[in-house]
C-alpha positions as CSV (number, residue, x, y, z in Angstrom):
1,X,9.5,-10.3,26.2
2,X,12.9,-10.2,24.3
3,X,14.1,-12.3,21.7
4,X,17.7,-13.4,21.1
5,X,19.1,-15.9,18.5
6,X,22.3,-17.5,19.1
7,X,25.0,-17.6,16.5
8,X,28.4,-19.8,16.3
9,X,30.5,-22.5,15.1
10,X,29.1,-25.9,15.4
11,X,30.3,-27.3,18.5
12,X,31.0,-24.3,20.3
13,X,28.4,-25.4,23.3
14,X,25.2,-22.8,22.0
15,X,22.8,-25.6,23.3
16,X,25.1,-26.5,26.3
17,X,25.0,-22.7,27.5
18,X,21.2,-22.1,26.8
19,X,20.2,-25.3,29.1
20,X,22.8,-23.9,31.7
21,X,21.2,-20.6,31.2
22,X,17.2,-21.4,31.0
23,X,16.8,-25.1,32.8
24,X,15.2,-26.1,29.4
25,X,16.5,-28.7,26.8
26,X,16.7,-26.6,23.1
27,X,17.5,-30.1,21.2
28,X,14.3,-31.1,20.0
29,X,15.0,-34.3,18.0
30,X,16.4,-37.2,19.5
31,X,19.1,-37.4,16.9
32,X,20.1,-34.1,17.8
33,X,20.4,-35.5,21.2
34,X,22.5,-38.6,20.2
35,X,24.9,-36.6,17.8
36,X,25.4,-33.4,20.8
37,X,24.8,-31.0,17.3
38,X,21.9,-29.1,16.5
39,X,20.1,-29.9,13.2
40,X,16.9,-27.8,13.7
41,X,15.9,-24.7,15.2
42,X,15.3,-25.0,19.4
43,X,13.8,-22.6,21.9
44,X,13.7,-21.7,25.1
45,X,13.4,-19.1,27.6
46,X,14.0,-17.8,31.0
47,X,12.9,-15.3,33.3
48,X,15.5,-12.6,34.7
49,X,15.2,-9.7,36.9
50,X,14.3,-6.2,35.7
51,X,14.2,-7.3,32.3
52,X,11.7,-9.7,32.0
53,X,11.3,-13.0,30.0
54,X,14.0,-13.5,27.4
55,X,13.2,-16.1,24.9
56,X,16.5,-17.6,22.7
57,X,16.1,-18.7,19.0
58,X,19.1,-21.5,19.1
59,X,20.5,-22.2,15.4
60,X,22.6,-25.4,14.3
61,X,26.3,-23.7,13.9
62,X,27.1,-26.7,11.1
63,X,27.5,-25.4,7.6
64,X,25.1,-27.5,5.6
65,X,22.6,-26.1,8.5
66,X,22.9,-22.3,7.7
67,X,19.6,-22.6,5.9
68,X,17.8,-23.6,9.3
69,X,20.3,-20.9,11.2
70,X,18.6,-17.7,8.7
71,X,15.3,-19.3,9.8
72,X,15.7,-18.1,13.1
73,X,18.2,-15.2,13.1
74,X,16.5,-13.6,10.0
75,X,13.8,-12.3,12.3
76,X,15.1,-11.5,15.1
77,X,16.7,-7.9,17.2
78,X,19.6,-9.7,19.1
79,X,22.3,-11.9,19.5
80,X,24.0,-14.4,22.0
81,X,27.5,-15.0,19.8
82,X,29.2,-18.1,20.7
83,X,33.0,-19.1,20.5
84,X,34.7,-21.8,22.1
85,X,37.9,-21.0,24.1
86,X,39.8,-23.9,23.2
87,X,39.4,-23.5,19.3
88,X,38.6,-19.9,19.1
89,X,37.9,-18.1,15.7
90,X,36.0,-20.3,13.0
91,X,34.7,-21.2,9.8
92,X,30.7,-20.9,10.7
93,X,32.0,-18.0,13.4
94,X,33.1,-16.3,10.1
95,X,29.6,-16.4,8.3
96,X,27.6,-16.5,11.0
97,X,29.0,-13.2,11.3
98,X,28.9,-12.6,7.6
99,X,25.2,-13.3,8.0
100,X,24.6,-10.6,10.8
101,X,26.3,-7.8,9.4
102,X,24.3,-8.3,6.2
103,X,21.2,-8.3,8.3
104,X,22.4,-5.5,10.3
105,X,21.8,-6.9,13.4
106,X,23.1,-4.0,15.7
107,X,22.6,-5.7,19.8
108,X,24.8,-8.4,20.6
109,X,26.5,-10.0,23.8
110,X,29.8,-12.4,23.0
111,X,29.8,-15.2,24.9
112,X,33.4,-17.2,25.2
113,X,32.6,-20.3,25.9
114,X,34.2,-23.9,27.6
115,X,37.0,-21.3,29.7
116,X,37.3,-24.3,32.1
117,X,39.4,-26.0,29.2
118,X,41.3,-23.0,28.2
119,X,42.2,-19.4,28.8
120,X,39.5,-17.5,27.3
121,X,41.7,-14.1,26.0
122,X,43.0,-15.3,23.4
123,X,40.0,-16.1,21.5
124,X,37.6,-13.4,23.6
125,X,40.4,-10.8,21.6
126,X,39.9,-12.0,18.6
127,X,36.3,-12.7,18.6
128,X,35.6,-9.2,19.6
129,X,38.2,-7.7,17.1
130,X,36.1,-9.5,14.5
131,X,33.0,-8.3,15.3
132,X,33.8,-4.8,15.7
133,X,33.6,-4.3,12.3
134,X,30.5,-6.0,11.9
135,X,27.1,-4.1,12.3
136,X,27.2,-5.5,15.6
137,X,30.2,-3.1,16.9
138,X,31.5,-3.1,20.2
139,X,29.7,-5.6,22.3
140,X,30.4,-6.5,26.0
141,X,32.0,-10.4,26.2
142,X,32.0,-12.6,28.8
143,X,33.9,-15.7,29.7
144,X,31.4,-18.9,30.6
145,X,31.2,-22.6,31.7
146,X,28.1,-24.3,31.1
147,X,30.0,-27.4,33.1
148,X,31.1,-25.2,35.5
149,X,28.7,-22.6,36.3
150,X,31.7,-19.7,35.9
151,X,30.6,-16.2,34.6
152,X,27.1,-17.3,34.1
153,X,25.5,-14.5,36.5
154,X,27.9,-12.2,34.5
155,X,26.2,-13.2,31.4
156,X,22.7,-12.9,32.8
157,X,23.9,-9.3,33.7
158,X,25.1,-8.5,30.2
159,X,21.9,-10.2,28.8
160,X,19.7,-7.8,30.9
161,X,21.9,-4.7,29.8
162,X,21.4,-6.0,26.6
163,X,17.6,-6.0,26.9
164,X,17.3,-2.3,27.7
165,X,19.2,-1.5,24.4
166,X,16.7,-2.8,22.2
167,X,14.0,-0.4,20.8
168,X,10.6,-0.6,21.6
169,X,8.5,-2.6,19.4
170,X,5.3,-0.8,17.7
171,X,2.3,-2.5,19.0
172,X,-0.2,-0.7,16.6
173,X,2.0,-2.1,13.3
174,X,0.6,-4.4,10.7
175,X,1.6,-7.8,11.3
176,X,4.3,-10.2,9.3
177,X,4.4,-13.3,11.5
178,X,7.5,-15.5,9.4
179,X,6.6,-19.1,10.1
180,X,9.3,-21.2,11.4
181,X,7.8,-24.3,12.6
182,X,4.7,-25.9,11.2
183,X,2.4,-28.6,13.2
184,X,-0.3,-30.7,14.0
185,X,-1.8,-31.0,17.5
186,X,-4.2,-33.5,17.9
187,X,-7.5,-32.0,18.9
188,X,-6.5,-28.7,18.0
189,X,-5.0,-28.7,14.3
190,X,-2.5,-26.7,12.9
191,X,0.0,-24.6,15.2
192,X,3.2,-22.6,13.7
193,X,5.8,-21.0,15.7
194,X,7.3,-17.7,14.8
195,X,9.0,-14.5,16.7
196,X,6.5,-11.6,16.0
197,X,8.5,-8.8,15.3
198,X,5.9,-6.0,15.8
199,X,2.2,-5.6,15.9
200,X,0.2,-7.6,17.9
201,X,-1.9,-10.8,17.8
202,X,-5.4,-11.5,19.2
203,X,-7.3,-14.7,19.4
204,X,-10.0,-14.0,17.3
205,X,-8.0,-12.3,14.6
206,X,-7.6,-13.4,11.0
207,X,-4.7,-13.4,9.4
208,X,-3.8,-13.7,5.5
209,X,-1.6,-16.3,3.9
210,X,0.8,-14.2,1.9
211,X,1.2,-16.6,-0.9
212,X,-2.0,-17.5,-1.7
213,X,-4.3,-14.8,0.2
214,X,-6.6,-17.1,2.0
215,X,-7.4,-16.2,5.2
216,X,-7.2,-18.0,8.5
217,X,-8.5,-17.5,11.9
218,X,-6.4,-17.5,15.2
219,X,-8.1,-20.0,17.1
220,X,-5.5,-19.9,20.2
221,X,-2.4,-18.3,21.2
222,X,0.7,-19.1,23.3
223,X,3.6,-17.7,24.5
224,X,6.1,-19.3,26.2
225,X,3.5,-22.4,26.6
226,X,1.2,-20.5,28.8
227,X,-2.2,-19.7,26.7
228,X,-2.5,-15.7,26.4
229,X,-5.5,-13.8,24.4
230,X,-3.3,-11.6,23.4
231,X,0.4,-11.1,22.4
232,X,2.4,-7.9,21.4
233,X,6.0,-7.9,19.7
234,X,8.7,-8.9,20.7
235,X,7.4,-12.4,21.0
236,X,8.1,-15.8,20.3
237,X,4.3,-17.0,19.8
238,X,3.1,-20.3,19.3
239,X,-0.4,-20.0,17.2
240,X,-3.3,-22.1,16.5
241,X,-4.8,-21.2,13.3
242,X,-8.4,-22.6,11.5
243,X,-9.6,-22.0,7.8
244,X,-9.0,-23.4,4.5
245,X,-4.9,-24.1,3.8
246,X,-4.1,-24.1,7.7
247,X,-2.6,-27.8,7.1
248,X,-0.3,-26.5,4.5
249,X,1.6,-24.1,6.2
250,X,5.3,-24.5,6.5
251,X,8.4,-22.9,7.2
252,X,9.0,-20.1,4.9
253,X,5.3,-18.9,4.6
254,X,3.9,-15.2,5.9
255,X,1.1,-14.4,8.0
256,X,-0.2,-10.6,7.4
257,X,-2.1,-7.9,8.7
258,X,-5.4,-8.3,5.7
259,X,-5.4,-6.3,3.3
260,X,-2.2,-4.0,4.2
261,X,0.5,-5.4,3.0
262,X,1.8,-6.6,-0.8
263,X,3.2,-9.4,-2.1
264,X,5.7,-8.5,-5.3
265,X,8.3,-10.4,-7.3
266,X,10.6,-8.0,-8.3
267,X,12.0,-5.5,-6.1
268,X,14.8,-2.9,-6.4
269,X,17.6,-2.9,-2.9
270,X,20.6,-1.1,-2.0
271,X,23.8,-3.9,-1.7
272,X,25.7,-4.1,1.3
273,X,29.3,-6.0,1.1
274,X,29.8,-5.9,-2.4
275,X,29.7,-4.3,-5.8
276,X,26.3,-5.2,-8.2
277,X,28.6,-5.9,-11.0
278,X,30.4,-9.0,-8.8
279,X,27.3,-10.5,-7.7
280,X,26.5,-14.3,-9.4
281,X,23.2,-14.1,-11.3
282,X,21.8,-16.5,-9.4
283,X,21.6,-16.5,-5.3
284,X,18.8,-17.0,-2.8
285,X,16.9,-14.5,-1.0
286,X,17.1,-15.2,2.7
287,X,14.2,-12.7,4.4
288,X,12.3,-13.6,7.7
289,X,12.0,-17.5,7.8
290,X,11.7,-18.0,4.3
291,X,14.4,-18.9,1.4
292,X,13.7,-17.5,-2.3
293,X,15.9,-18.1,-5.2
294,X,16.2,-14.7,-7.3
295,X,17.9,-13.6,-10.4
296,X,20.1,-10.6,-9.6
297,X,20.1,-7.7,-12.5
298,X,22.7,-5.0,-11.7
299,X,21.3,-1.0,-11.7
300,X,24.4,0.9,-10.4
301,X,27.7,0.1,-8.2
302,X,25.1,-0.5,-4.9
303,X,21.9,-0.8,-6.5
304,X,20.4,-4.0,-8.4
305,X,17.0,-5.3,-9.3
306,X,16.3,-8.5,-8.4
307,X,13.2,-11.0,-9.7
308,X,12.0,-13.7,-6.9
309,X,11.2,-16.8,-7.3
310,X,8.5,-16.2,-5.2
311,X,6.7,-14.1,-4.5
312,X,7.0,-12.7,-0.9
313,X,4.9,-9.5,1.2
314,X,8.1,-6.8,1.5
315,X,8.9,-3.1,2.2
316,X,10.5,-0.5,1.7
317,X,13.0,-1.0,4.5
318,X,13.4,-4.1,4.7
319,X,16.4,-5.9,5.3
320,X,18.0,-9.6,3.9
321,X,20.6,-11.0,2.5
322,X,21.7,-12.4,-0.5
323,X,23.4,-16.0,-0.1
324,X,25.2,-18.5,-2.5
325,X,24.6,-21.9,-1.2
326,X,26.9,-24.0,-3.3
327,X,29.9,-21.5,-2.5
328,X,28.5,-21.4,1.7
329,X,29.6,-17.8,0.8
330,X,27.0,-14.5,1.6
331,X,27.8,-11.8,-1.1
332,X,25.8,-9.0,0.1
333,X,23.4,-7.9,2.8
334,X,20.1,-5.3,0.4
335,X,17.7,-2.8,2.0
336,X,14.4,-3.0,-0.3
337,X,14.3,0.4,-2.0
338,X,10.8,-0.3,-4.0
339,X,8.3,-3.3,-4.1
340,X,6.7,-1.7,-7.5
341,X,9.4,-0.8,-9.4
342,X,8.8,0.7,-13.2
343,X,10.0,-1.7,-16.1
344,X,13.1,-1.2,-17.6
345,X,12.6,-1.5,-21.4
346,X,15.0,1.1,-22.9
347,X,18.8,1.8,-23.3
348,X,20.3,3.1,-20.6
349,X,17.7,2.4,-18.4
350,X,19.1,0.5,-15.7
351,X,21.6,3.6,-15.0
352,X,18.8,6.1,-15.5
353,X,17.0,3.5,-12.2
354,X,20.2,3.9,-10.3
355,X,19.6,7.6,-10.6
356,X,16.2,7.5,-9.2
357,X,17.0,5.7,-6.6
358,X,19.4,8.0,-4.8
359,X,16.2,9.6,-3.9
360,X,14.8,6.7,-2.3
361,X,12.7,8.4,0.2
362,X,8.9,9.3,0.7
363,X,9.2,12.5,-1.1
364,X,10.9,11.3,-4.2
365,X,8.7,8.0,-4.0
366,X,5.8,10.0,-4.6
367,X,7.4,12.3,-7.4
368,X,8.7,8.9,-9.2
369,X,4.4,7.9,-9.2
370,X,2.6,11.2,-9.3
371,X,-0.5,9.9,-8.1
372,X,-1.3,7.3,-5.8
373,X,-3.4,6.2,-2.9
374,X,-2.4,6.5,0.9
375,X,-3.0,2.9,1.7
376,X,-1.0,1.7,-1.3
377,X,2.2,3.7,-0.4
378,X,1.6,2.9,3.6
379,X,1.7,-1.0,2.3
380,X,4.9,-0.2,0.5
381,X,6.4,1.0,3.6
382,X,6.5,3.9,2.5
383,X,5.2,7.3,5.2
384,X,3.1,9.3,3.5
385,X,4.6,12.8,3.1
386,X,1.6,14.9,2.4
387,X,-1.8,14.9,3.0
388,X,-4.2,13.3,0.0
389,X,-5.9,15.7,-2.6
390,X,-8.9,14.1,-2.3
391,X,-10.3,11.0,-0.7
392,X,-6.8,8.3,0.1
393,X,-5.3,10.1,-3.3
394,X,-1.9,11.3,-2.4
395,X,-0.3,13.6,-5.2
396,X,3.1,14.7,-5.9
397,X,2.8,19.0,-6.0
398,X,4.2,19.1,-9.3
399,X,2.2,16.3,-10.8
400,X,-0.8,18.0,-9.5
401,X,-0.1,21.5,-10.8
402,X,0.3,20.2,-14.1
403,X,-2.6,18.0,-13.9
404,X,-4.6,21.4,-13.2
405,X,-3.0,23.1,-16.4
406,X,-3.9,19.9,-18.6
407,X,-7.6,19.7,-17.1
408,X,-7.9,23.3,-18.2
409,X,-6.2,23.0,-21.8
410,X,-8.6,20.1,-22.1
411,X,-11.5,22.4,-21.3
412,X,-10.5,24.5,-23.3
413,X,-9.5,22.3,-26.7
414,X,-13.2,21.0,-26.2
415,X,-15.4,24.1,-26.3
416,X,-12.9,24.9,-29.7
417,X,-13.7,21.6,-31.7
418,X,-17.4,21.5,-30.5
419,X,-18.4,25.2,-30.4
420,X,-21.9,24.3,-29.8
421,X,-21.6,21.9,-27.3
422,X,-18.5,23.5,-25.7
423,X,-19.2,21.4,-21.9
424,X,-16.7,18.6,-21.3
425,X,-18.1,16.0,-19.8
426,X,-16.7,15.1,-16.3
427,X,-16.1,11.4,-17.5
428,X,-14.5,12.5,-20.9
429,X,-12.0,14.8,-18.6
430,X,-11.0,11.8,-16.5
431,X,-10.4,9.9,-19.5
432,X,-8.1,13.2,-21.0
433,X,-5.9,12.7,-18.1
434,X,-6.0,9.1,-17.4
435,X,-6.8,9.8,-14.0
436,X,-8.3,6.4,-11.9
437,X,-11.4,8.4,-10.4
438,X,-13.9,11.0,-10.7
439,X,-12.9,12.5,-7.7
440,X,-9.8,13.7,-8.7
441,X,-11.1,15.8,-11.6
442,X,-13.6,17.2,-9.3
443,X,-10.9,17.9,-6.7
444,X,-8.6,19.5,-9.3
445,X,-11.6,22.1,-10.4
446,X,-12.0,23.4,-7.0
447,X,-8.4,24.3,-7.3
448,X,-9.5,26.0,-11.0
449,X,-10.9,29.3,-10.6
450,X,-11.3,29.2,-14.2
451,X,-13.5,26.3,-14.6
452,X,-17.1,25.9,-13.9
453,X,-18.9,23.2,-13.5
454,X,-22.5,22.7,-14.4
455,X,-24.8,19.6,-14.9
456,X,-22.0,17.3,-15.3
457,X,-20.2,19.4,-17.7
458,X,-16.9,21.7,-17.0
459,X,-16.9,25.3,-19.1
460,X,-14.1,27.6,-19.3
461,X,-14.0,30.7,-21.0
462,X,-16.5,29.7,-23.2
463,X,-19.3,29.0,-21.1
464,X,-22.2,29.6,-23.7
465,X,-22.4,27.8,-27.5
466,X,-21.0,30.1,-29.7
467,X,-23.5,29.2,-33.1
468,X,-21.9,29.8,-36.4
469,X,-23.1,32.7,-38.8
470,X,-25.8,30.1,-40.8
471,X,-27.2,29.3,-37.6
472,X,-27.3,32.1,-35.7
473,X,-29.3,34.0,-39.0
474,X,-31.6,31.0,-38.5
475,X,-32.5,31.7,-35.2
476,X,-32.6,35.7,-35.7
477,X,-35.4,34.0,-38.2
478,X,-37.2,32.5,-36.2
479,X,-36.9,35.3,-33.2
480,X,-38.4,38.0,-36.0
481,X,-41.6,35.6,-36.4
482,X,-42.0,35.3,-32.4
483,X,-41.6,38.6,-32.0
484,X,-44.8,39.6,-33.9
485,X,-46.5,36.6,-32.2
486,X,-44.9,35.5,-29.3
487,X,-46.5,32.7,-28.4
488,X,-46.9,31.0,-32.3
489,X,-44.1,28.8,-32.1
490,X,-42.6,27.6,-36.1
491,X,-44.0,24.9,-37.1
492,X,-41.7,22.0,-37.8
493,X,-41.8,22.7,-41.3
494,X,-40.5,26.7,-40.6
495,X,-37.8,24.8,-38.7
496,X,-36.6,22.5,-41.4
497,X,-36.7,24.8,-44.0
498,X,-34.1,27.0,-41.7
499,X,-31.7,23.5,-41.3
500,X,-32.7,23.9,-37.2
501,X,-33.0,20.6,-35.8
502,X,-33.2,19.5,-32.2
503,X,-29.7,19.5,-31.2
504,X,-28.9,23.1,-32.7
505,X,-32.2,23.9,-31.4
506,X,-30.7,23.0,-28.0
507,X,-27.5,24.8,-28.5
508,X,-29.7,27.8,-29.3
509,X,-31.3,27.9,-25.9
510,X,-27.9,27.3,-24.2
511,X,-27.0,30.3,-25.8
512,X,-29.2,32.2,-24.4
513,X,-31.5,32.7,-27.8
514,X,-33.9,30.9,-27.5
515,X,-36.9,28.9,-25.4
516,X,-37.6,25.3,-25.5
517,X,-40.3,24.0,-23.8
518,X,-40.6,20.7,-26.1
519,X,-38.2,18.9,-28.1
520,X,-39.3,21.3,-31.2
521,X,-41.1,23.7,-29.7
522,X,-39.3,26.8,-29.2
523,X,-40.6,30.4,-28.0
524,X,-38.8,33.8,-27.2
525,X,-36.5,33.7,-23.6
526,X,-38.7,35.0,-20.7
527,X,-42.1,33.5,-22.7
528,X,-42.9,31.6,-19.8
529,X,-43.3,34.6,-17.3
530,X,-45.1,36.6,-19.9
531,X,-47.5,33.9,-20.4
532,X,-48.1,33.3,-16.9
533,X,-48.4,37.0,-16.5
534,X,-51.5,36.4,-19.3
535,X,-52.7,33.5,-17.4
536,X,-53.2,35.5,-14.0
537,X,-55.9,37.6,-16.2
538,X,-58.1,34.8,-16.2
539,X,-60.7,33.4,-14.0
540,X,-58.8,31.0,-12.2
541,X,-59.4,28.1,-12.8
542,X,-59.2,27.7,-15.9
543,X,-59.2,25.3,-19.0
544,X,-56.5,24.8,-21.6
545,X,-59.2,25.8,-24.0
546,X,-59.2,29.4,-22.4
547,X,-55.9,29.1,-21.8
548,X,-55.2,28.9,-25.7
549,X,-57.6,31.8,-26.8
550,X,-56.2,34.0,-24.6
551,X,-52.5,33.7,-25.3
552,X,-53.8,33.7,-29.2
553,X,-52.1,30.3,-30.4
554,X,-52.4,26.7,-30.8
555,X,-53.1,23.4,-29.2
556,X,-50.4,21.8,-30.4
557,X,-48.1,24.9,-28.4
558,X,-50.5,25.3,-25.9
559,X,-51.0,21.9,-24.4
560,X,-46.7,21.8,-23.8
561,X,-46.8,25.3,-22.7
562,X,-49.1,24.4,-19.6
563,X,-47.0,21.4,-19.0
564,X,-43.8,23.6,-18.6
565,X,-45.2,25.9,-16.1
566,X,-46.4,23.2,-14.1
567,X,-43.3,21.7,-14.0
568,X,-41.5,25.4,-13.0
569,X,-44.0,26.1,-10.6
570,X,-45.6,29.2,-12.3
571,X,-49.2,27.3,-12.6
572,X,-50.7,23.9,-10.8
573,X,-52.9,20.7,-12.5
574,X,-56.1,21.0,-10.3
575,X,-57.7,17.8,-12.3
576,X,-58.1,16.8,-16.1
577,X,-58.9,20.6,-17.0
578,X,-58.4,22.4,-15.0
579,X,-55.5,24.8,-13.3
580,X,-54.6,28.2,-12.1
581,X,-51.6,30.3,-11.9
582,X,-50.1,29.6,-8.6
583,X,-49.4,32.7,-6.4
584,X,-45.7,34.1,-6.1
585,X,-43.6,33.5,-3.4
């Protein structure tokens, strides 16, 4: 399917050509009926040869209306351009236009219509000469009738050639459905209309409100009033939707993809039409169906920041326009440079943004933020440029290299204030760099042939304790007493009297010094095989009495002694007394 909106003075026939063009009546209301002028948006559709079903958006052309025309233009690829041969160029010609190039509607097909009341060049010339300097450029006109009948096969020709100009829609995109119409349908509930622009919609599917987040369920699904299970852009779609807030749902609102897309209010664009500095401070956003007062701040010539009203699901990309209702005037057409934009708190900053943004492409997106995951920056709108570091966690090369020369400075600083305890502590180095996970310290030291990591602790050059002179002549103390008896550990009196407690007791052993096998029980390094060799000379089994007598020392060493070889596999627990020294591997 294709999707065209019409555009054009009121009273330029747009309704009177699309029921001479499609059979079907695109005045809804009976008022619009009465009065011959469209108040509210209409739709319709026909079929044509080898280019399928067309479906047209038609849009009141009256002034006070263009409110309801946005509605259905702001979505939409294409355009059917109306003006009347016997009054030629107008006032809502003039915006309408206005409206289009801001959008940057680029497929269009002029229709001149009424030529059975006048000669068509005139105005056909001048129409054309217009919008050639739109974004709309040279488009192919034609001269109609809708009383007549004249030049309508022409048109339907045009309208096909049209067709085949329009890209291809991404079925596989995340879904923005803008609501355009909002309804109740007895035994069914609460339909909205919209033109899906890309993606594609299932029955089945849930969708999220974008301004609240609830999410909804597509119950049924039309196009072009005939039920379908599933629809891919371009469509006009007519969906029945269950879940709590479906009855609230009006023109304006966003139905998204879950959980890939965000909603901001404050967004930095690119200006089209006119310069920052002559833009009102006031104006209202005109995006998809909806219509959001913003206040416009000024960055550069072409670049401002501006803070919605509302908040609405954009990206990078993006297109609107910026419109002043009470002067029916539209100052500028934006393209959404960045959704999360950094705060501007200092002098000179707004210049400083401007700057930034003349890189406003993946690459300097992700230099602007360092770090930051894949499905964030795809929700922006933004193609990632690289692959992640780790996990979704996308880094900018630069960022990363110095986030690998900090995490090793860190290390480093660490082992120099805490000499005895010189590990830093995988969660203390995450907090160092203010990085969000785990993961990305991890995935930085396998860059950092430097680093080691052991037992939840990362060790650079310094990958023993290094014990201060007191301390290491108390151990040398206690390592002279063991090594006339090896296995009579101090006594915690011996140990007090030398200032050794159980933490520089600990940083002794990590240094290689000494042996703990209890919290203050401390032996010679390799005392464990050399009383397991002592062991072996026994009768196996044997008690812990035996045990003691023949490594010549105490219970109180003894009993934690047997407990650390059976936990290091060099002897095995038979039952309450017994054991024997297990056989090498």
């Amino acid at each position: 399917m294709h999707v065209i909106a019409t555009a054009g003075h009121v009273d330029h026939g747009k309704s009177a050509l699309l029921r001479a063009l499609t059979g079907m009546e695109p005045d809804r209301w009976a008022e619009e009926r009465r009065r011959g002028m469209t108040i509210d948006l209409g739709f319709v559709w026909t079929r044509l040869p080898a280019a399928g079903d067309i479906a047209f958006v038609d849009v009141p052309g009256h002034e006070r209306l263009v409110g309801n025309m946005l509605a259905g233009a702001g979505p939409v690829p294409a355009v059917l351009f109306v003006v009347a041969a016997d009054q030629g160029w107008q006032q809502q010609s003039e915006e309408h236009l206005a409206i289009l190039d801001a959008l940057g509607v680029r497929h269009g097909v002029l229709a001149v219509t009424r030529s059975d009341l006048a000669d068509p060049e005139a105005a056909r010339a001048q129409a054309l000469a217009r919008i050639a300097e739109s974004s709309l450029g040279k488009v192919p006109g034609v001269d109609v009738s809708a009383v007549t009948g004249q030049g309508l096969d022409a048109l339907r020709d045009a309208l096909v050639r049209l067709a085949g100009e329009l890209p291809m829609p991404d079925h596989a995109a995340d879904v923005r459905l803008w609501v355009d119409r909002a309804f109740t349908v007895r035994g069914h509930g609460t339909v909205v209309t919209g033109t899906l622009g890309a993606g594609t919609l299932r029955v089945g599917d849930r969708l999220q409100l974008a301004r609240d987040g609830a999410l909804l369920r597509v119950r049924g699904l039309e196009c072009l009033k005939e039920p379908r299970q599933e629809a891919g852009a371009v469509a006009r779609v007519a969906v029945n939707l269950g879940g709590p807030g479906a009855g609230t749902l009006g023109r304006g609102d966003a139905l998204l993809t879950p959980d890939r897309w965000l909603t901001t209010d404050t967004v930095d664009v690119r200006l089209r039409g006119a310069p920052a500095s002559d833009l009102p401070r006031e104006l209202t956003l005109h995006l998809g169906s909806s219509a959001v007062p913003v206040t416009v701040r000024p960055l550069g010539q072409d670049t401002a920041r501006l803070r919605l009203g509302t908040s609405l699901p954009l990206r990078v990309g993006d297109g609107a326009l910026l419109r002043d209702p009470g002067r029916h005037s539209i100052p500028a057409g934006v393209t959404v440079l960045d959704v999360r934009p950094p705060r501007l708190t200092r002098r000179g900053a707004a210049a400083a943004r401007d700057e930034e943004l003349r890189e406003a492409d993946a690459v300097g997106e992700l230099r602007r933020r360092g770090l930051i995951c894949r499905s964030e920056l795809l929700a922006m709108g933004v193609t990632p440029p690289a692959e992640p570091v780790t996990g979704e966690w996308l880094a900018d090369p630069d960022h990363w290299a110095s986030l690998r020369e900090r995490l090793g400075t860190a290390v480093e600083e660490h082992a120099a204030r805490h000499p005895l305890d010189p590990g830093l502590p995988l969660e203390a180095a995450r907090q160092a760099l203010g990085l969000p996970e785990r993961s990305l310290v991890e995935a930085l030291l396998a860059q950092s042939p430097e680093l080691r990591y052991s037992e939840g602790r990362l060790y650079g050059s310094q990958a023993r304790p290094m014990l201060p002179p007191r301390i290491a002549a108390a151990v040398e103390a206690v390592r002279t007493d063991l090594a006339q008896q090896p296995f009579r550990a101090p006594e915690a009196d011996r140990l007090t009297e030398l200032g050794l407690d159980a933490k520089l007791l600990a940083a002794a052993e990590a240094a290689g010094a000494l042996l703990r096998i209890d919290r203050q029980i401390v032996l010679l390094p390799g005392a464990d095989a050399e009383a397991a060799a002592v062991l072996a000379g026994l009768n196996q089994p044997f008690t812990t009495s035996q045990a003691r007598r023949a490594l010549d020392t105490t219970r109180r060493v003894t009993v934690p002694l047997l407990e650390y070889l059976d936990r290091h596999g060099r002897t095995e627990r038979l039952d309450g007394s017994l054991r024997r020294v297990r056989e090498p591997r």
